[in-house]
C-alpha positions in Angstrom: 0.0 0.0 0.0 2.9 2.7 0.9 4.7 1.5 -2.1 2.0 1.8 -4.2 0.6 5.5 -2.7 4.7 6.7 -3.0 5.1 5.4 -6.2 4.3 8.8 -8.2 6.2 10.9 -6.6 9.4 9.5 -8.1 8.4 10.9 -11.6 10.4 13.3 -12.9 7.7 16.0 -12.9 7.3 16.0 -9.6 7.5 18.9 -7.1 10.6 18.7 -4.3 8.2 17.8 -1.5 6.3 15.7 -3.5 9.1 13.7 -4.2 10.6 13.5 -0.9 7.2 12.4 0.5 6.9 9.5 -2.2 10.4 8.4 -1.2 9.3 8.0 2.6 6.1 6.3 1.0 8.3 4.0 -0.7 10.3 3.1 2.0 8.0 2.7 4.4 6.3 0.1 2.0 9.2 -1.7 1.8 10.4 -2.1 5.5 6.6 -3.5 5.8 7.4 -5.8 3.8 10.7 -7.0 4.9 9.1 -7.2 8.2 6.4 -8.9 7.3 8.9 -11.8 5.3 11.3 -12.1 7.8 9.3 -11.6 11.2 6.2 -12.0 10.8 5.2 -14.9 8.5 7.9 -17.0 10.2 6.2 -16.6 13.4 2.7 -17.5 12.4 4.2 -20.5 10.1 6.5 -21.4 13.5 3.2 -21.0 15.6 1.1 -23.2 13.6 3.1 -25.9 13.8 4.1 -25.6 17.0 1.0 -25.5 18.9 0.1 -29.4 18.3 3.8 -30.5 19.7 2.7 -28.2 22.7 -0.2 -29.4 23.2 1.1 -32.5 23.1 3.6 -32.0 25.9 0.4 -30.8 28.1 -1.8 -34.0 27.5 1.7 -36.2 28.5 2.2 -33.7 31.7 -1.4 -34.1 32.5 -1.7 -38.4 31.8 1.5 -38.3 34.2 0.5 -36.7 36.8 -3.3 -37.9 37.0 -4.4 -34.4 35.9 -7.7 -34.3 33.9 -6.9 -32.4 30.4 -9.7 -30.0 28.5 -8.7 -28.1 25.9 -11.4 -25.3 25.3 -14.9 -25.0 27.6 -17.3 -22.2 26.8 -18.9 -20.9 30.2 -22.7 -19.4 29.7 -22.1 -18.3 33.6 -19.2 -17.3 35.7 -17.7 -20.3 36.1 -16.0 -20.0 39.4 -16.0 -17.0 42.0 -12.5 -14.8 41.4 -14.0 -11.7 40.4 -12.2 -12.0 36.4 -14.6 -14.8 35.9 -17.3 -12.7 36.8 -16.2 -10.2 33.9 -17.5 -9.7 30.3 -18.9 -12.1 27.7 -18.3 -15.0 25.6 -16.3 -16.7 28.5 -14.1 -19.4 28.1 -11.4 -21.6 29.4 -8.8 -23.2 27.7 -5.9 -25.2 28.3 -7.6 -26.5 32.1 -5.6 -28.9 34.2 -7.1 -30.1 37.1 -5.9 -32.9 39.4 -7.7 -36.4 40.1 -6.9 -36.8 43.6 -5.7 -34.6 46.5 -4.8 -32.0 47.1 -7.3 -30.4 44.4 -5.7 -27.7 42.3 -6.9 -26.4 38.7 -4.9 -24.3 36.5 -5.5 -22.9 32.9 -5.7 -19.9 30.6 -9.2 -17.8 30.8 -10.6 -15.4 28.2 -13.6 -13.0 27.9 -14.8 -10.5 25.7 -15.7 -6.2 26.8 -18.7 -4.7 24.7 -19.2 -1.4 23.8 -21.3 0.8 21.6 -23.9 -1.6 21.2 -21.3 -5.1 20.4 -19.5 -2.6 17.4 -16.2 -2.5 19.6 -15.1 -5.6 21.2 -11.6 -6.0 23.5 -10.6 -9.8 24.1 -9.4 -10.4 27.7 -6.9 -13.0 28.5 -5.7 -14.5 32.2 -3.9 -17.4 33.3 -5.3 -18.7 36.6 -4.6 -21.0 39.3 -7.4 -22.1 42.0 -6.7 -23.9 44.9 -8.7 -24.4 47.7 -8.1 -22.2 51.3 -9.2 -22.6 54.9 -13.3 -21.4 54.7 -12.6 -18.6 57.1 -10.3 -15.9 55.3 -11.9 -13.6 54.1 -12.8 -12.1 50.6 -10.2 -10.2 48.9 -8.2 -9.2 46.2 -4.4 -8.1 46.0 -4.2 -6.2 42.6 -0.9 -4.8 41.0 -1.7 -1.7 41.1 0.9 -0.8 37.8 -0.9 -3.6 35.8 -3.3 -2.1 33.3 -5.4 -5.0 33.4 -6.0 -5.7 36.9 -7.3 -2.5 37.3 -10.5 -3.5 35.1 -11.3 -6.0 37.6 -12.0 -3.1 40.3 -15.0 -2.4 38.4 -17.3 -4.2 40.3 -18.4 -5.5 43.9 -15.2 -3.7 45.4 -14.6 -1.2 48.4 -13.6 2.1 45.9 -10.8 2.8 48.1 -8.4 0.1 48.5 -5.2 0.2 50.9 -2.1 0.6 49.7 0.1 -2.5 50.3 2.7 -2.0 47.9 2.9 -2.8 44.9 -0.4 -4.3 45.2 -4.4 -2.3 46.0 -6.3 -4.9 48.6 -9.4 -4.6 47.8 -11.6 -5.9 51.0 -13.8 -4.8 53.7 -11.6 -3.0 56.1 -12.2 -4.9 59.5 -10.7 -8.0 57.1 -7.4 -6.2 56.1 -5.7 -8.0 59.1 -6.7 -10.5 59.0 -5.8 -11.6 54.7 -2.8 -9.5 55.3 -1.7 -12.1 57.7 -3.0 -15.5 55.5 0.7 -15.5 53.3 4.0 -15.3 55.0 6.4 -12.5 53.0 8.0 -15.2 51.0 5.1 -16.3 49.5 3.9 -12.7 48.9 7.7 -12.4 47.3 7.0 -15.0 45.4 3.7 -14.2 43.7 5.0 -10.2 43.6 8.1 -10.9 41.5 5.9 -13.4 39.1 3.9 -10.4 38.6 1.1 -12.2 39.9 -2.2 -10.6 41.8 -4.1 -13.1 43.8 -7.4 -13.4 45.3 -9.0 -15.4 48.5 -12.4 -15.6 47.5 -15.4 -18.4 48.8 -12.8 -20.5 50.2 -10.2 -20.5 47.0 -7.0 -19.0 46.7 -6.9 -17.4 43.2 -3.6 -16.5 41.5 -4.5 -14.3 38.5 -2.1 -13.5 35.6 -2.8 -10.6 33.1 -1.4 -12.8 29.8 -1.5 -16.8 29.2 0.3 -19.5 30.8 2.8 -21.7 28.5 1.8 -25.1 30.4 4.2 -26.5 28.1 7.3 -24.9 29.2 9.0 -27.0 32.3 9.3 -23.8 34.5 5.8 -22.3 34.8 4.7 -25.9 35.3 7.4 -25.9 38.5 6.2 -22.0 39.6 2.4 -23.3 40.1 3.2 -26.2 41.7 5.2 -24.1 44.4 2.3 -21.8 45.1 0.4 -24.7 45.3 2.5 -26.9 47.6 2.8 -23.5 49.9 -0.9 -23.0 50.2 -1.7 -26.5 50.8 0.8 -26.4 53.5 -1.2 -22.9 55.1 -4.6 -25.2 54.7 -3.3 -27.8 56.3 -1.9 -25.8 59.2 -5.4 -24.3 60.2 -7.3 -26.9 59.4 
């Protein structure tokens, strides 16, 4: 398209700033295009074929380990009660591990669509998630990263609109609670889910880890990283149980 809108103003008729704005026309168009070769049709060619060895890796990880495998779900209703699941339309899960036996844990990738003007504008959400179940007693709350652009959708709705500040994260809960979630996760754990740039939730009796992109189940490390949150919480449920 630039090539094609420059293109003129290299005739020899043409005015000085005529020409020089078909030569930036012209290279722009080209540079597109040289990206488009080298970068970008590589990575969709790389991602198509890619995505079934992945997916293959997961369904081995998940036979393994007694996890039960579901690659895509559409939810008509919230599905579970972290307030992203409560969020948008068109809700579905994909990529959803959850374990056989004890102790319970589900992870997966999450995705829902924002509507506005009538349906004519549509943004795509996407979360990873992990879900784990907590001692019934704590409290509802949520510990948002406060510099994460999409966290802060989520205080939208059913939230206190002034949150405390406990750095780097907003806790969003009633304030005779803040003691007592403050108090739920020792500092390494909080450590732990901060420099993941993970927020995290205690909601109904789950502990919620929420991620503002998608989880690569198929890479060895993020696989390790859940399990960790998951061994510490169990280890907190246990302990007050």
């Amino acid at each position: 398209m630039f090539v094609g809108l420059g293109w003129p103003g290299w005739g020899p008729t043409e005015e000085g700033p005529i020409r020089v704005l078909g030569y930036v026309l012209v290279s722009l168009g080209v540079l597109a295009f040289v990206f488009a070769v080298g970068y970008g049709v590589p990575r969709i060619v790389g991602l198509v074929k890619n995505q079934p060895r992945r997916l293959l890796v997961e369904k081995r990880f998940a036979a393994v380990n007694d996890f039960a495998f579901c690659l895509s779900r559409p939810h008509d209703r919230p599905p579970f009660t972290g307030i992203p699941f409560r969020m948008g339309e068109d809700r579905v899960s994909f990529e959803v591990m959850r374990s056989n036996q004890l102790p319970f844990v589900e992870w997966g990738n999450y995705r829902y669509s924002l509507k506005r003007n009538g349906g004519r504008n549509v943004t795509f959400v996407a979360w990873g998630y992990l879900r784990v179940p907590l001692a019934g007693n704590v409290p509802n709350a949520l510990f948002c990263l406060s510099k994460v652009k999409q966290m802060r959708r989520l205080t939208r709705i059913d939230l206190p609109r002034s949150p405390a500040s406990v750095s780097p994260y907003d806790l969003y809960c009633e304030p005779r609670d803040e003691k007592v979630v403050m108090s739920v996760l020792d500092s390494d754990m909080v450590a732990l889910l901060r420099n993941n740039k993970f927020s995290f939730e205690f909601a109904e009796g789950y502990f919620y880890v929420h991620f503002a992109g998608l989880f690569r189940f198929w890479k060895p490390e993020t696989v390790t990283l859940l399990a960790e949150i998951v061994s510490r919480v169990e280890a907190i449920r246990l302990s007050e149980s």
